[in-house]
N, C-alpha and C positions, 0 to 999 in steps of 0.2 A: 542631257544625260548627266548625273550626280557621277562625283565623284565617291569613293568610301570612305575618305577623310569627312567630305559635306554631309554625307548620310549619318555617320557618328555623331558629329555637334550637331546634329536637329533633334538628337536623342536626350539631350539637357534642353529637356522643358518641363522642368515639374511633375513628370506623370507622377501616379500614387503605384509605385510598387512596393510588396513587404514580401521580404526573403527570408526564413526562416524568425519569424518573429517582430522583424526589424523594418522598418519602413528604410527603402533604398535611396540615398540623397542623389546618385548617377548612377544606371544600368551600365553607362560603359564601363567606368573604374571598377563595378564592383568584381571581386575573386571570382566568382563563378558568371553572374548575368552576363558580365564582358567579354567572357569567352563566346556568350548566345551572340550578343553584339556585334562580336567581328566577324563570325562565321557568315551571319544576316551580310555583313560588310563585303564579303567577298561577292557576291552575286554583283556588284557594280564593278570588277573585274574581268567577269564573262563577257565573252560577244553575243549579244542579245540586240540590236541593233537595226532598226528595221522603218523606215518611210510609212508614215499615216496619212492618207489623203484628206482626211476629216480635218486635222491639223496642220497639212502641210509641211510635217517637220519629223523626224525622226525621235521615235519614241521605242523604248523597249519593248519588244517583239511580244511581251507576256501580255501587253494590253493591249494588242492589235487584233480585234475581233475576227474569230474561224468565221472563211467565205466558202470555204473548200477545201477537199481531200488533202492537198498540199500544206497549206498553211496550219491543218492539224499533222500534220508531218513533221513539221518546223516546228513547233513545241512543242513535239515528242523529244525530240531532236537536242530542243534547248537545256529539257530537263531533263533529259539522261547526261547530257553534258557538262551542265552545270552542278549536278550532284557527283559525281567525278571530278571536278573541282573541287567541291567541298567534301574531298578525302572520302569519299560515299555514303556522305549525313546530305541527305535530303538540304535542300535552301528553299525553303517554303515562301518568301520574303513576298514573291509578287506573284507566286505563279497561284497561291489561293484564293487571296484577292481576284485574280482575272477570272478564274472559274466561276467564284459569286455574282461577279460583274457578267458573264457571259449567261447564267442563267436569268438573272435578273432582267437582263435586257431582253429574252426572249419572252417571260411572262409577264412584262411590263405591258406590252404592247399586248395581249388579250386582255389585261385588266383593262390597259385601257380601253377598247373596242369594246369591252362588255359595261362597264362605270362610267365613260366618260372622266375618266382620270388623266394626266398630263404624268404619268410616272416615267415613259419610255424617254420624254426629252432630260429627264431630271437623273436616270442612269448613265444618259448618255451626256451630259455635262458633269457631270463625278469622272465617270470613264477620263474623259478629255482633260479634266482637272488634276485627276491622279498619274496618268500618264503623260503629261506635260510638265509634269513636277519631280516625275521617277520619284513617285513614293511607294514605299512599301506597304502592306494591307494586309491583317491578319483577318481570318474569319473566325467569329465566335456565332456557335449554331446551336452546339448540343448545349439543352438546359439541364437544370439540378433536376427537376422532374418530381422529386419527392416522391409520393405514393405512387408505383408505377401502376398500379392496378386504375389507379385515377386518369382521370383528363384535365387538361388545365384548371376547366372552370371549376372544379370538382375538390382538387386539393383544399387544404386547411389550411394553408397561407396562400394568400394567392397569387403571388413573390416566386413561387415554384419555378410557374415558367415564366420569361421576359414577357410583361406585358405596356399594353400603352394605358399608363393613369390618367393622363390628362391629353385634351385635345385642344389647344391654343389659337389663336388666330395664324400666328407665327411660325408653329411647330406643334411637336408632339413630348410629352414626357414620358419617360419611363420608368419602369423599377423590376427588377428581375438579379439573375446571377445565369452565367454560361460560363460551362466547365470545358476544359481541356481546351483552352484556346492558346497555340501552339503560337511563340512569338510574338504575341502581342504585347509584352512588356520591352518589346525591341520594335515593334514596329511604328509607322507614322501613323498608320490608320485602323481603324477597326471596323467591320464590315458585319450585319447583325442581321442573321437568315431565321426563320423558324423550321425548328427542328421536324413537323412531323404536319398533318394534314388537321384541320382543323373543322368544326363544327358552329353552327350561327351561334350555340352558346359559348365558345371558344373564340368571339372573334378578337376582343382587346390582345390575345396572343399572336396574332395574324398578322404579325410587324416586320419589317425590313428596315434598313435605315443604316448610314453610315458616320464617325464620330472622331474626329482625333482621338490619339491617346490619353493625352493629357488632359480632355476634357472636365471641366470639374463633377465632382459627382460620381466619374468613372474610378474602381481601387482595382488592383490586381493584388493577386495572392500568388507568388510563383512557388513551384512546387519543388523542395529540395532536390538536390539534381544529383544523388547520394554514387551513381554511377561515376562520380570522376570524383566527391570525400570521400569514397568507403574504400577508394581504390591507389593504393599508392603506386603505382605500376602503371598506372592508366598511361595509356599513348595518344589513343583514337581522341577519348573526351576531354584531354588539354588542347587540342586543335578545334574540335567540331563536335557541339553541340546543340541542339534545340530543346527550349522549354516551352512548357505550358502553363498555363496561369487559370485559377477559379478567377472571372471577370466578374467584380460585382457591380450594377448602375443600379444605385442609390438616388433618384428623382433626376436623372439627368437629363436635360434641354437637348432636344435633336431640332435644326432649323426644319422648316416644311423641303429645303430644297434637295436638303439629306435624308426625306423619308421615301420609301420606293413601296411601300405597301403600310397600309395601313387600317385593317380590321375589315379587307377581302378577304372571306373566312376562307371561299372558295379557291383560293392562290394560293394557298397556304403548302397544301400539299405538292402541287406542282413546282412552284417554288424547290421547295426542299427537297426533293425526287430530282429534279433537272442541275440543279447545285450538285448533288450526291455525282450524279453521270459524269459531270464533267471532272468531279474533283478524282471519280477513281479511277479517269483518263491517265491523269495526273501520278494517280496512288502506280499504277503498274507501270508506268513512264520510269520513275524515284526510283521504285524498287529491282528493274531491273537491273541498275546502276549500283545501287545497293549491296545487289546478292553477290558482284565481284569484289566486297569486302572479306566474304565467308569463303570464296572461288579462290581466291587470291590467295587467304590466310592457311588454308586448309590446302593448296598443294606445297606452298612453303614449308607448312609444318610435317606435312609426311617426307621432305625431301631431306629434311634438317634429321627427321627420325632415321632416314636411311630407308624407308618401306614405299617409295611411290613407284618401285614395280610391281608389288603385291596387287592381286586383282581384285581382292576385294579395298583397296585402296582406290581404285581405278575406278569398280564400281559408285563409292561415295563422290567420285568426284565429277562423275557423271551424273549420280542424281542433283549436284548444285548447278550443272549447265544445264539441266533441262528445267529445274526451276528457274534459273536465270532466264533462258531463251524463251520458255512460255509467257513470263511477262512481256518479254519482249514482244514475243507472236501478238498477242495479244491486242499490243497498243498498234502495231502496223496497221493489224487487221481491223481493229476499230474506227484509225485515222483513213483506211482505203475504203470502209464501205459506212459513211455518216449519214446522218437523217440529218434531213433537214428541216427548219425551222423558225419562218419569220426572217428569213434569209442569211439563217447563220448555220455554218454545219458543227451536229454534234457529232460527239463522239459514239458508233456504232455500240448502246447499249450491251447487246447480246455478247458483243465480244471484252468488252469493258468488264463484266460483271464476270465473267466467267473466269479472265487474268486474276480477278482481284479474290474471288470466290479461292480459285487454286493456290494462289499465295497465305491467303488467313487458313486452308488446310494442310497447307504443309509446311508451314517454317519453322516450326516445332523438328521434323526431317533435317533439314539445314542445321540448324545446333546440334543436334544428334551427331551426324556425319562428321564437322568440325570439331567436338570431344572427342569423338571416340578415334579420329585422328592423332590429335593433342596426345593422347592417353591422360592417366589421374595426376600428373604432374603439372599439369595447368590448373588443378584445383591446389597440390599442398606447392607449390613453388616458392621456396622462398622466398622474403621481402627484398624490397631494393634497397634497404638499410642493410642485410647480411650481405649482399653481392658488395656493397661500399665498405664494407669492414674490414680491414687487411688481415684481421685474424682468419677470417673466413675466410675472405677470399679465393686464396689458393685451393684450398680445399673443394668449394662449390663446384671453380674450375676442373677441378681432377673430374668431380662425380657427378657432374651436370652436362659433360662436351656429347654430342651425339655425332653426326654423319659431318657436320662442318664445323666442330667445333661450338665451345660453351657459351662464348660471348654473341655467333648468331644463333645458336639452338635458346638460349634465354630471351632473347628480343623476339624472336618468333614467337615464342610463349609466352609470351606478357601480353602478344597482342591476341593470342586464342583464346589467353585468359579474361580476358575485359570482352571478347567478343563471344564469348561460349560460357562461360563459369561466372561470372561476376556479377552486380548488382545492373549491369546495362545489360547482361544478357534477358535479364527479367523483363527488363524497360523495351526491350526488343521484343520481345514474346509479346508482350500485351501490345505495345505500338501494331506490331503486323497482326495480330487478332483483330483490335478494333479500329485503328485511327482510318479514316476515311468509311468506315462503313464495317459493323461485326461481320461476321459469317451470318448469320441469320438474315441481315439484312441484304446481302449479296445473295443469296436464297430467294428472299420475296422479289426481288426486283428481276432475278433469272424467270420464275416461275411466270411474274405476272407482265411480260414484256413476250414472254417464249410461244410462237407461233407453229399451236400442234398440228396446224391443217396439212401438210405437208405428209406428217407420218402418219396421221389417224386416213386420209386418205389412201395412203396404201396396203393399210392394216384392213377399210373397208372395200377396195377390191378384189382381195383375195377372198373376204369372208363371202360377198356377192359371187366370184365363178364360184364358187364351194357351194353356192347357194344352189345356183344354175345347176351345177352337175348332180345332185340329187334328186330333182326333178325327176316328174316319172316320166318315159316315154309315151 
């Protein structure tokens, strides 16, 4: 097991990141990435700590393969946990990677059985590789996609989605771009799924495969992180932040031993569907943890107002425990009743989708609730240069104090203001829309998983006695 000192200098190797223009010479040192850096860093803090028999040795609990209802317990467990350590910013570092890994290795083993391929031994020596090394693993899955009305083959570059150019004796090349890949300009490895189900003429898109960072060939694009420059006040984002990077691979060399699909058009989809299940195990795990960022801030702030015995205060803050505790429902009831699969237990679909479904339709409700707490004084508050100004000062003091005074009713409000009103509240809204799966997509998967025999039989019982009893004598 790394320390976060060791995990930091593995981070000086070259990769190709550019930050606002600029190619970055170190992700740790730089002003903002090194913030992504040390948050990543803390995850080697947490107890995660867990006996592999496969290895005989002790390996972080995030790459210990679900056997059973338990063990999806325990990385429920980890990552509510560990996201509470990281101040309630999710730590993606390893638990995405494991998910990739844990779907992969389930449809490795049908490709294999159906192709005569050797993919399930070559996930499972990555597995053991990565986890033996306590490295961290980002997933990049979703592609640029270009004409969405298109399908891979179909686009006018054909670079749209990650496809395989070349087929080696050695390996596989590629060329494509995948967006919103969350840490990967911090992490050791990158992990490369396909986005969607695929067609015999779609199969060069029909890739898996894993690649260090630093790879050559691999660039990242990270994406202004304007949530912690726009905001001088910021609290939350000098502590804990995660980015995303546009990944671009430019002809890069993937060995044969790091490829785990390769132009199984048929996997393609399963694949990516079985990734999705387990990642938004994960996604409602994060988020319940999460939601006592807004629990938290928002009964501070009605208390600091003086109103947290008003009932309609009461009320709002009851609707952030029941969005809180439904993710949580959620994940218990997923982790208590799993499918299984090739002898690993997933996460109970039906209940997965449904946490994940309620959270993308109502966290939009949660900022609501949190503002209108705050009241508009978390929008105009002044800066933290007039509060440092002795000419101000005293004055702010007079006409800023509320129920506890100005110096905690102001620090309360700086942090409703970065978590309700400011350029991360935005970053939040779209993250809980789409990151792990839109609404739309938590839709198809409720629908096309949702088992109506159940109701439609007892809808056809009654129509049958109704049937009966009209009958003539």
């Amino acid at each position: 097991m790394r320390t976060s000192g060791e995990f930091l200098r593995s981070l000086e190797d070259g990769r190709a990141v550019y930050y606002r223009g600029e190619l970055v010479p170190s992700v740790v040192q730089h002003p903002v990435l090194g913030i992504c850096a040390r948050h990543a860093a803390k995850l080697f803090g947490v107890a995660r700590e867990c006996p592999d028999p496969a290895l005989g040795s002790s390996i972080s609990r995030y790459f210990l393969p679900s056997r059973s209802s338990e063990d999806l317990s325990a990385r429920h467990r980890l990552i509510y946990e560990s996201t509470l350590a990281c101040n309630g910013v999710f730590n993606i570092s390893q638990a995405i990677g494991s998910d990739a890994l844990s779907a992969a290795a389930i449809v490795a083993r049908a490709v294999d059985r159906s192709n005569g391929t050797a993919y399930a031994d070559r996930v499972e020596a990555y597995r053991q590789r990565v986890a033996s090394g306590d490295l961290t693993v980002a997933v990049a899955q979703t592609d640029v996609k270009g004409h969405r009305a298109r399908r891979p083959h179909e686009q006018a570059d054909p670079d749209l989605y990650l496809r395989v150019k070349e087929v080696r004796a050695d390996g596989i090349v590629v060329s494509g771009a995948k967006a919103h890949t969350t840490q990967a300009a911090v992490s050791d490895e990158i992990i490369v799924l396909p986005t969607r189900a695929m067609s015999d003429r779609d199969a060069d898109y029909a890739v898996a495969f894993a690649v260090p960072a630093a790879t050559p060939g691999l660039t990242m694009v990270a994406r202004p992180v304007e949530e912690l420059e726009g905001n001088d006040q910021a609290l939350l984002s000098r502590l804990d932040f995660e980015s995303e990077t546009l990944t671009v691979f430019h002809d890069v060399f993937v060995p044969s031993e790091r490829v785990f699909l390769c132009r199984e058009h048929a996997f393609a989809g399963p694949l990516a569907v079985g990734f999705a299940t387990h990642h938004r195990f994960t996604a409602v795990s994060y988020r319940a943890a999460t939601a006592n960022l807004y629990l938290g801030t928002a009964s501070l702030v009605a208390r600091t107002n003086g109103i947290e015995g008003a009932s309609h205060v009461r009320d709002k803050l009851l609707r952030l425990v029941v969005y809180k505790e439904i993710m949580r429902m959620s994940a218990l009831a997923a982790a208590d009743a799993p499918l299984f699969q090739e002898g690993f237990a997933v996460p109970n679909p039906l209940y997965t989708n449904l946490g994940k479904l309620y959270s993308n339709q109502n966290f939009a409700s949660v900022l609501e609730a949190l503002v209108d707490l705050a009241g508009g004084i978390a929008a105009t508050l002044p800066s933290r240069a007039d509060f440092e100004n002795p000419d101000e000062h005293g004055m702010l003091q007079k006409y800023l104090a509320g129920a506890e005074g100005a110096d905690r009713r102001v620090e309360v409000l700086r942090l409703a203001k970065e978590l309700g009103v400011s350029t991360f509240a935005g970053y939040m809204l779209t993250l809980m829309m789409h990151a792990e799966g839109s609404v739309e997509a938590s839709k198809l998967a409720l629908l096309r998983d949702y088992d109506l025999g159940e109701a439609e039989r007892l809808a056809e019982g009654i129509l049958a006695a109704a049937t009966l009893d009209r009958k003539p004598e």
